[in-house]
N, C-alpha and C positions, 0 to 999 in steps of 0.2 A: 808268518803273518799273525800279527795277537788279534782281539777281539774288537777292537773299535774298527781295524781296518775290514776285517771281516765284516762287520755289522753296516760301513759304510757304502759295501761293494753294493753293485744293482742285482745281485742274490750271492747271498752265504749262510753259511749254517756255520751255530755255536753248539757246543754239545758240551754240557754240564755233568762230566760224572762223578765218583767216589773213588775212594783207596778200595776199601774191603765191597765194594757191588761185582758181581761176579758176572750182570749182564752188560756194565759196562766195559770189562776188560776181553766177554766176547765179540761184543759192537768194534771196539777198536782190531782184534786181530780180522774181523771179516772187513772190514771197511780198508785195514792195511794192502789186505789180496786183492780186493774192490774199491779203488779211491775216489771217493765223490766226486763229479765233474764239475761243483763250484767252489770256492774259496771255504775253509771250514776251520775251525777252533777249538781244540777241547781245553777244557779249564776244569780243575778241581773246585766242589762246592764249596770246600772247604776254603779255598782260596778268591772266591769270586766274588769276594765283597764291593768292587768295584763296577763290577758290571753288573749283578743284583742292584745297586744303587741308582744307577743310568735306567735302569730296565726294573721298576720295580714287580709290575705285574707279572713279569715273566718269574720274576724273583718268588713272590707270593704263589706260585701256582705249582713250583716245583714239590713237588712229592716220592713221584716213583721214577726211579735213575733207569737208564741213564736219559738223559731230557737233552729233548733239540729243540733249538731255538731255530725258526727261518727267517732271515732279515734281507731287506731290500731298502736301499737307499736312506739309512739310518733307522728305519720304521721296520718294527714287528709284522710279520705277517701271519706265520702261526707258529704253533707250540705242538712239540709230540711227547708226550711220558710213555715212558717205558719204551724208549725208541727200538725198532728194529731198520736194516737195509732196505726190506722192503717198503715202510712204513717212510721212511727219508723219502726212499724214491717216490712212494706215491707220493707225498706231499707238494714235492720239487714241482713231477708232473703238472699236478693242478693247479700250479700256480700262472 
């Protein structure tokens, strides 16, 4: 599922990492053991010019990797830097 379909669902998460972040490549092995119970996307920064463009804020805000995006029904709802599993889960939670 790519990233518009994600971002369309009525909750998904996009997840923005890097090649050389070393907290993204442990986000991905614990989330692989642990798979998020909603639709979700990883895309490299490097490569996201597309969805930085639709999503500029999100786009602007990115700093510390790996970054989650939580989207519902085309619209942003929040943003986590420096994402962890627990940190996804709380968010998901309170939404």
């Amino acid at each position: 599922m790519g990233w518009p379909e994600v971002v369309s669902a009525e909750l998904g998460v996009v997840i923005v990492t890097a090649e050389d972040c070393l907290h993204c490549i442990e986000l991905e092995a614990t989330l692989n053991e642990q798979p998020l119970e909603v639709p979700n996307h990883w895309i490299d920064k490097q490569k996201a010019s597309e969805f930085f463009a639709a999503f500029p804020l999100f786009a602007a805000a990115i700093d510390i990797l790996p970054c989650v995006g939580i989207f519902s029904n085309g619209e942003g709802k929040t943003m986590i830097r420096a994402a962890t599993p627990e940190r996804i889960a709380e968010a998901l939670a309170n939404l």
